[in-house]
N, CA, C and O of each residue as an XYZ file, in Angstrom:
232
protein
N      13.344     21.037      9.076
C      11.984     20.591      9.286
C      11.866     19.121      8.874
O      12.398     18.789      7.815
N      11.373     18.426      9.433
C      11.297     16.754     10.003
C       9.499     16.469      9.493
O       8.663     16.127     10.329
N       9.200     16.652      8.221
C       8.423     16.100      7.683
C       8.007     14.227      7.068
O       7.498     13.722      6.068
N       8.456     13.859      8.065
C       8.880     11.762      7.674
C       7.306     11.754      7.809
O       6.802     12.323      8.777
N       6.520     11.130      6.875
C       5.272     10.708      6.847
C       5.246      8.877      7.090
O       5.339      8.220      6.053
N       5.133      8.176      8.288
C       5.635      7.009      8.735
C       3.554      6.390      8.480
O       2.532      7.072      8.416
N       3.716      5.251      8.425
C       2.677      4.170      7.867
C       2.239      4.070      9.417
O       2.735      4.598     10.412
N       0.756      2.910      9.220
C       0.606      2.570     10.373
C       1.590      1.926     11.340
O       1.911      2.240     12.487
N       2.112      0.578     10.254
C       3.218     -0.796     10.627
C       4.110      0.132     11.319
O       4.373     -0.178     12.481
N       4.603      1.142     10.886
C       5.760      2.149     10.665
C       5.549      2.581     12.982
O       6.183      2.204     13.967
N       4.634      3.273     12.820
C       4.347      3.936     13.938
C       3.815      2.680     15.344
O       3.863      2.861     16.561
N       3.463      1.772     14.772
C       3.221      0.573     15.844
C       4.933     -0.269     16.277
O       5.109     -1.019     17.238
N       5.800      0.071     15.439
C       7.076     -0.248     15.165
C       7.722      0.754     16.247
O       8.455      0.139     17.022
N       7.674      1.596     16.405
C       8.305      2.673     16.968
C       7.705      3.131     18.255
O       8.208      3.855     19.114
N       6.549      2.578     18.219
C       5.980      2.698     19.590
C       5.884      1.466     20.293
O       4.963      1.259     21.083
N       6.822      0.593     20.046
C       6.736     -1.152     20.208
C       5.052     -1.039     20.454
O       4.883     -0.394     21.488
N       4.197     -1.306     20.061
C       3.218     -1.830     19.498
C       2.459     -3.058     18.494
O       2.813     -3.658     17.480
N       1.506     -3.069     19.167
C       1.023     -4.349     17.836
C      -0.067     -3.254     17.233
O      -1.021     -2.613     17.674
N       0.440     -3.367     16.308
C      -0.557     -2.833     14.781
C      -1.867     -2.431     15.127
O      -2.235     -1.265     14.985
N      -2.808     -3.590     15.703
C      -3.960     -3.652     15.832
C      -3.956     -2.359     16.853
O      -4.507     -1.334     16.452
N      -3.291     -2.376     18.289
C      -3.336     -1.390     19.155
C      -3.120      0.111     18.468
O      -3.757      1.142     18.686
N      -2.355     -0.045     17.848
C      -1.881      1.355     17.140
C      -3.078      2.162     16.325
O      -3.438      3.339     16.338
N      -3.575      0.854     15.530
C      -4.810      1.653     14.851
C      -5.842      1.535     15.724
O      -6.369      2.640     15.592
N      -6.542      0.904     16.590
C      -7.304      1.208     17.496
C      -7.014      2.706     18.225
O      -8.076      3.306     18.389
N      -5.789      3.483     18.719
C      -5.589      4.463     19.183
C      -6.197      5.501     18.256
O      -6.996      6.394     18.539
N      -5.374      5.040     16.507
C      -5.665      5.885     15.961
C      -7.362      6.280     15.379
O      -7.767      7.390     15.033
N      -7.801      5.542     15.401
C      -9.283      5.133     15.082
C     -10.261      6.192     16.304
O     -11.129      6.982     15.932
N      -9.967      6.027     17.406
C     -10.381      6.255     18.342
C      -9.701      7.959     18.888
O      -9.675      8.420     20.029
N      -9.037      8.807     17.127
C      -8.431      9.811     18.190
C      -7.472     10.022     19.075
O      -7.114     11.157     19.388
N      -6.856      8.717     19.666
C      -5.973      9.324     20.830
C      -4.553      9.359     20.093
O      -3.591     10.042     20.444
N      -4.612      8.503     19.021
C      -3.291      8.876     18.479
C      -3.158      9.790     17.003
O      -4.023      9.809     16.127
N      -2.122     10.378     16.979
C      -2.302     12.181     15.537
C      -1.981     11.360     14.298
O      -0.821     11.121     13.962
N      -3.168     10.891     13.557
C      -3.187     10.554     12.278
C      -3.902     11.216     11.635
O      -4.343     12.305     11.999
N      -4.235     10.437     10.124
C      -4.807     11.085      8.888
C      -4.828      9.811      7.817
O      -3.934      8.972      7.702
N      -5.762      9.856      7.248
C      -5.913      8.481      6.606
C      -5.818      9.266      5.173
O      -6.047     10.475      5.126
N      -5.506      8.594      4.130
C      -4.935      8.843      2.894
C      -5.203      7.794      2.027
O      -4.330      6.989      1.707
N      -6.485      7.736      1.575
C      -7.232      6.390      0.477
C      -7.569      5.119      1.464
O      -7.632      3.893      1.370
N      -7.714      5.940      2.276
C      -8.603      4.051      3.546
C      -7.277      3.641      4.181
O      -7.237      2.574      4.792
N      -5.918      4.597      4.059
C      -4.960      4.108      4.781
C      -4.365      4.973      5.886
O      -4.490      6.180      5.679
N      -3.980      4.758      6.585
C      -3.655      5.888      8.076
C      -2.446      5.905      7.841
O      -1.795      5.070      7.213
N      -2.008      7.097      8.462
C      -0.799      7.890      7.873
C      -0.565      8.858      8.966
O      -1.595      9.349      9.428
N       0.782      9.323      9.590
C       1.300      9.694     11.006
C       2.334     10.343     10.316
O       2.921      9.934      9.315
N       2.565     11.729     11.134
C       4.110     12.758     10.626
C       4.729     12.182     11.714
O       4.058     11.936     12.717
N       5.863     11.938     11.673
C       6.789     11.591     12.491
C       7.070     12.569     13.604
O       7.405     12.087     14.686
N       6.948     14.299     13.445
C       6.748     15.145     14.485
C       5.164     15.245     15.230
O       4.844     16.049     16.106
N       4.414     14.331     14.696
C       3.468     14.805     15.770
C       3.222     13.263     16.461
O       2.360     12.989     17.297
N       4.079     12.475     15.957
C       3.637     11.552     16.858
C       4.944     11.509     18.281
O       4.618     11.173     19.420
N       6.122     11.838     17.975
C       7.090     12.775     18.476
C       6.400     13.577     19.729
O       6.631     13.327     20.912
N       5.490     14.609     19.233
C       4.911     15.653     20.023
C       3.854     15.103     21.321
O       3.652     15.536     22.456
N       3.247     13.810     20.461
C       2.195     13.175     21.362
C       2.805     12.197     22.494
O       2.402     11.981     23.637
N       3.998     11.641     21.734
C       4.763     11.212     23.490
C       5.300     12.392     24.419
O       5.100     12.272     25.628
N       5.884     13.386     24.007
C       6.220     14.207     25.071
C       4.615     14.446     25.989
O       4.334     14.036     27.115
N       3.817     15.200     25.087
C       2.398     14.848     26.030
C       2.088     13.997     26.751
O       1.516     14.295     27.799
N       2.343     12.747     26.453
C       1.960     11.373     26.957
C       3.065     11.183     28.462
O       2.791     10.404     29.375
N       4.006     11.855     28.443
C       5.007     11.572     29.269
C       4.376     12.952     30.496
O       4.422     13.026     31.723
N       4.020     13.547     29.809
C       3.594     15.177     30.992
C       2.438     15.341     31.637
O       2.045     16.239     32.381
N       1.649     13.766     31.027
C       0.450     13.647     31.731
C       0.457     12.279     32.643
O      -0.473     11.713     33.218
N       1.372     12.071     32.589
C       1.549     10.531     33.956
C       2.759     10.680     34.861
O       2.992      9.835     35.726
């Protein structure tokens, strides 16, 4: 089990992203976070899970 708890920087990194876009997604819901003291915070399997989605809907 693949519990990696990855940062915002972390997940805008991996989704070649700029930061700002990343938390705008996440802000807005479309991307699987959780904020943790005013800071956003992503499991590495569900953001994993949300590209396979992302790939099955285009």
């Amino acid at each position: 089990m693949n519990d990696e708890i990855l940062t915002l920087k972390d997940v805008a990194e991996y989704l070649k992203l700029a930061e700002k876009t990343a938390y705008r997604l996440a802000q807005n819901g479309k991307l699987p976070g959780f904020k943790v003291g005013g800071s956003w915070r992503f499991r590495k399997v569900d953001i994993e899970k949300w590209i396979d989605e992302q790939k099955k809907n285009n």
